[in-house]
C-alpha positions in Angstrom: 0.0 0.0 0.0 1.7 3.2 -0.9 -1.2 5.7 -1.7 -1.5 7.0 2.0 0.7 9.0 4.1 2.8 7.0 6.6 2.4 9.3 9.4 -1.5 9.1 8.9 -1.4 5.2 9.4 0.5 5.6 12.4 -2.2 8.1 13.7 -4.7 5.6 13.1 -3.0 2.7 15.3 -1.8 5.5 18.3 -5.5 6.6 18.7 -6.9 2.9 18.8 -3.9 2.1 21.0 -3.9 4.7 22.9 -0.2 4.4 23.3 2.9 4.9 21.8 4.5 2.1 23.0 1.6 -0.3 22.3 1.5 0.8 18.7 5.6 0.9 18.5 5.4 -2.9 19.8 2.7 -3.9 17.2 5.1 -2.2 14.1 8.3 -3.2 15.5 9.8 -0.2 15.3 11.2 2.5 18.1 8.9 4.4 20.7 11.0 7.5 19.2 10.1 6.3 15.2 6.8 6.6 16.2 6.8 10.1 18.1 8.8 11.2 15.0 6.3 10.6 13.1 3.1 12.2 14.8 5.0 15.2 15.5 5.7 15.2 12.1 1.8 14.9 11.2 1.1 17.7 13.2 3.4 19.8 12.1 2.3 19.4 8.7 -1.0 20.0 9.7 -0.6 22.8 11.9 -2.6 21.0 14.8 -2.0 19.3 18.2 -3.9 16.4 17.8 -3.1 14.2 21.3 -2.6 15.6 24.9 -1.5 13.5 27.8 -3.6 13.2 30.9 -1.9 11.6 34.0 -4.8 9.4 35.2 -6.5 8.6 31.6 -2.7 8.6 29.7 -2.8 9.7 25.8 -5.9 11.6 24.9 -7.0 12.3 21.6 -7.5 16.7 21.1 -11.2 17.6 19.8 -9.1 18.3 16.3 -7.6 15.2 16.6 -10.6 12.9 16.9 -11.9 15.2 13.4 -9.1 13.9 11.8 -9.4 10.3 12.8 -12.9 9.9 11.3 -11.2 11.8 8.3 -8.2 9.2 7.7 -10.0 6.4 9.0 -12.5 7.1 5.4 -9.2 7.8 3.8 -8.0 4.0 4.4 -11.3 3.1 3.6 -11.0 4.7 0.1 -7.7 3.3 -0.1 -9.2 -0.3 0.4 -11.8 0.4 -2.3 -8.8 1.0 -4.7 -7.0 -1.7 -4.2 -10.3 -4.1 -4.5 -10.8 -2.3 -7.5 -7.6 -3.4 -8.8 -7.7 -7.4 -7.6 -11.6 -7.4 -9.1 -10.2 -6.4 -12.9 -7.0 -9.1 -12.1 -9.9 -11.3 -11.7 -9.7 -12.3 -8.0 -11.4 -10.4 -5.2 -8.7 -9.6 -2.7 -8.0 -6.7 0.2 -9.2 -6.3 4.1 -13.0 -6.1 5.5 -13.4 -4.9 9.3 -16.7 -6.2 10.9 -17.5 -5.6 14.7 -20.0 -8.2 16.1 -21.1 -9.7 20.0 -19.3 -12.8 21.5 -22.0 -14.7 20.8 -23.2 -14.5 17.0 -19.5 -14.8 16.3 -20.0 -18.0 18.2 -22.8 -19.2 16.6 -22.9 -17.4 13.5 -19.4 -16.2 12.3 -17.5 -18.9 13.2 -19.1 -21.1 10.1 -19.0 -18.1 7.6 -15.3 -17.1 8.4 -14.0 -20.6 7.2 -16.5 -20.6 4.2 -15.3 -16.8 3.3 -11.8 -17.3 3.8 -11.8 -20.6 1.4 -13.7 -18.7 -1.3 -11.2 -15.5 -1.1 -7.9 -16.5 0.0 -6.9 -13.1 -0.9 -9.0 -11.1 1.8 -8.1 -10.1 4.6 -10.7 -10.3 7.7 -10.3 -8.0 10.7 -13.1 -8.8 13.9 -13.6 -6.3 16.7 -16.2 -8.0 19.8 -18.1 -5.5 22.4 -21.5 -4.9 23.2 -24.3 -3.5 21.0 -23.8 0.1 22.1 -19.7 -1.0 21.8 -20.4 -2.0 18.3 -22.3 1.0 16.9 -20.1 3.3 18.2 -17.1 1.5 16.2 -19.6 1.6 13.0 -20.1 5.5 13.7 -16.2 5.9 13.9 -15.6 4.3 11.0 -13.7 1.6 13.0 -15.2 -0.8 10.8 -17.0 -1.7 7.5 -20.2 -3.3 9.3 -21.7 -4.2 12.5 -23.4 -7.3 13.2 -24.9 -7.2 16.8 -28.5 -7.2 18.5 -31.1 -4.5 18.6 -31.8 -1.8 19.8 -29.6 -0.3 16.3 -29.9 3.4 16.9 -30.0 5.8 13.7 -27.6 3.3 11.7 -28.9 1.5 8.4 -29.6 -1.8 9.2 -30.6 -5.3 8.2 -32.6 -7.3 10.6 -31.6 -11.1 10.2 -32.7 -12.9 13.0 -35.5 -12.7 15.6 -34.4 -13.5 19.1 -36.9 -13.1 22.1 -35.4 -12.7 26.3 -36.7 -16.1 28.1 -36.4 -16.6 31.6 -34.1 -20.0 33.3 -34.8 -21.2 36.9 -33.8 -24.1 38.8 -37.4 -24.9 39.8 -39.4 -27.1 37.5 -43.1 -25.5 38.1 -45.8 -28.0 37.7 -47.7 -25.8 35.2 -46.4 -23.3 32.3 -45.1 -20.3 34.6 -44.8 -16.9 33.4 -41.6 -14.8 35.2 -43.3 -11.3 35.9 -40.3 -8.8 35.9 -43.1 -6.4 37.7 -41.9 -8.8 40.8 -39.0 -6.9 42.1 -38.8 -9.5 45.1 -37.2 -11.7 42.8 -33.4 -11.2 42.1 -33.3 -11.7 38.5 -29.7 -12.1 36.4 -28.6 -10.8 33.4 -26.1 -11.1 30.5 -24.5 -8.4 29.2 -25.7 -9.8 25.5 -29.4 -8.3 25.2 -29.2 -6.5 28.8 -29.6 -2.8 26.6 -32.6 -4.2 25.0 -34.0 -5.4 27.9 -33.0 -2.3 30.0 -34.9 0.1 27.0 -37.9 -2.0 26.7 -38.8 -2.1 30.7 -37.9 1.5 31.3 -41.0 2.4 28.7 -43.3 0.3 31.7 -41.7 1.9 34.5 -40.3 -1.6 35.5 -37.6 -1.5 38.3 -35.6 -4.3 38.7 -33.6 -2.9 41.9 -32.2 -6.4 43.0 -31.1 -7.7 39.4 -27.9 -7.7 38.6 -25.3 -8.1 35.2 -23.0 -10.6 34.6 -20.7 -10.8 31.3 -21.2 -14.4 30.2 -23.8 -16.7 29.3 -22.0 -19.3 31.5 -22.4 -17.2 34.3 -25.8 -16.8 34.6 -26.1 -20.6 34.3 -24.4 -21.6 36.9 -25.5 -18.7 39.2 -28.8 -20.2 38.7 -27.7 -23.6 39.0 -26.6 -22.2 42.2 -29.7 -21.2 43.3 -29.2 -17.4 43.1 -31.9 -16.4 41.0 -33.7 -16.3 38.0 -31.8 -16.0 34.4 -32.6 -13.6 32.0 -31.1 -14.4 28.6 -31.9 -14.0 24.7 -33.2 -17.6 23.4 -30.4 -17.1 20.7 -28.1 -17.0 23.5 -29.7 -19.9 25.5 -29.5 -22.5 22.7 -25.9 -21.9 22.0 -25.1 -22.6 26.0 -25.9 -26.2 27.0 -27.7 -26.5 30.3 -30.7 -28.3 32.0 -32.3 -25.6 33.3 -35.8 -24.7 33.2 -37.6 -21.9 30.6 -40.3 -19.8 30.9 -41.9 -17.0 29.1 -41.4 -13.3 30.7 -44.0 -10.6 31.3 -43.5 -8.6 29.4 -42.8 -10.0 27.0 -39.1 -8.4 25.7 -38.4 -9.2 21.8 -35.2 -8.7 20.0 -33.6 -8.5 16.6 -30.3 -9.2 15.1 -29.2 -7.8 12.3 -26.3 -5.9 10.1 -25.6 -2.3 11.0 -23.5 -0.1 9.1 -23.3 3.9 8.1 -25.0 3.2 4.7 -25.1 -0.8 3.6 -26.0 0.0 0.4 -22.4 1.8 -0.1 -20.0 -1.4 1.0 -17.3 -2.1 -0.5 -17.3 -5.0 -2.8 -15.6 -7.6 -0.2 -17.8 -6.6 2.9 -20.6 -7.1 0.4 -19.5 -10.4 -0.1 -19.4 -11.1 3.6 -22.7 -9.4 4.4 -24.2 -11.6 1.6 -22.5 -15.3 3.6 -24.0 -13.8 6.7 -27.4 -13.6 5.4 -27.6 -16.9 4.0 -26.0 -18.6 7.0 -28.4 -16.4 9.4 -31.6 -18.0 7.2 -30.0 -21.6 7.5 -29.7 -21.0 11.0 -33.7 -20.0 11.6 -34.9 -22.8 9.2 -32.7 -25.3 11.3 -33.8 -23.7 14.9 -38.1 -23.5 13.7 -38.0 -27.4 12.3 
């Protein structure tokens, strides 16, 4: 790659680092090679665009996160070049960025990466993991090309893929079909950080407090917590039937329903590579519901 500036790639890797060191361990050159060439970049363009803080460490300047969403679309562009150039040598080749949660890499990702990666050896894929809100953010940034996460999907364009639903898990096997009313508040109820947002913005429109719930980051977790007699699980039923367990389900009142789907700043402006993965995500996402409604 030679079309941008050095000291504008560097940039890039120093703001997601956060650190000069970081990113001079990841290139493999000096600390001082790397503050060359940011003083370098500012000089040139006449702005400061980092400022250290003793507590929080490197900080990008209000300039300096402008620029980032700048030469973050400028690699972008560059991308889009060079794809353009391996499509006319007549093999699709450069990089796609997606950002998705733990979980439908899990249970979705993991099958199309292998299936991707045999039908274009010459692509590179980059994954980012976080939470919904984690994801849309990196989407907004420019971080990466698409998103693939759970609803609620903010202002972004986006392609719902899935259905998904919150179900509730208890140790208890009730004699009859039992309905978990989050209205209860005696009832200490556990979450996972997967679907917790949705949950959180549906509940909040029915003035539904859930003072003695509490938010754990894995599936697993909340399994054995309730295994463990420490409450009721709340999970997505996408979630559920990708963790084995014996626990009981129930329906919850009220009822909480979810999508999944592909986020992304405009998805009809993808470059031809993230297109192609979008398009093995939405195949494998239909197999997937056809498999899970036999």
């Amino acid at each position: 790659m030679i079309m941008m500036n050095n000291n504008l790639r560097v940039f890039i890797q120093v703001a997601d680092k956060g650190s000069f060191t970081a990113t001079a361990n990841e290139l493999f050159v000096s600390q001082p090679a790397i503050s060359r060439a940011i003083k370098a970049l500012e000089d040139e363009l006449k702005l400061k665009l980092f400022f250290r803080d003793k507590r929080k460490g490197l900080i990008l300047t209000d300039a300096g996160q402008k620029v980032l969403i700048l030469a973050r679309q400028m690699a972008d562009m560059e991308n889009r070049i060079y794809q353009t150039a391996f499509r006319e040598n007549n093999f699709l080749g450069g990089k796609v960025r997606i950002a998705s949660m733990p979980i439908l890499t899990s249970v979705i990702l993991s099958k199309v990466f292998y299936q991707f990666r045999q039908k274009y050896p010459y692509v590179t894929l980059e994954l980012a993991e976080g939470s919904s809100s984690e994801i849309r953010t990196a989407v907004e940034e420019h971080k990466v090309d698409f998103g693939f996460t759970s609803s609620p999907f903010g202002t972004l364009d986006n392609l719902v893929l899935l259905d998904d639903r919150m179900v509730a898990i208890s140790k208890e096997d009730f004699k009859e079909e039992h309905v978990i009313d989050l209205h209860d508040d005696s009832e200490r109820y556990i979450f996972c950080h997967a679907g917790h947002e949705t949950v959180l913005d549906e509940l909040k429109t029915q003035k539904v407090k859930l003072e003695h719930s509490f938010t754990v980051q894995q599936a697993e977790t909340v399994i054995k917590l309730v295994s463990e007699n420490n409450g009721i699980g709340i999970l997505s039923e996408l979630v559920l039937n990708a963790t084995p367990n014996s626990l009981k389900r129930h329906s919850v009142e009220p009822s909480v329903q979810m999508a999944v789907g592909l986020v992304a700043n405009d998805l009809s402006d993808l470059t031809p590579v993230a297109t192609a993965l979008l398009r093995m995500i939405q195949d494998t996402c239909i197999q997937y519901q056809n498999e899970h409604n036999e």
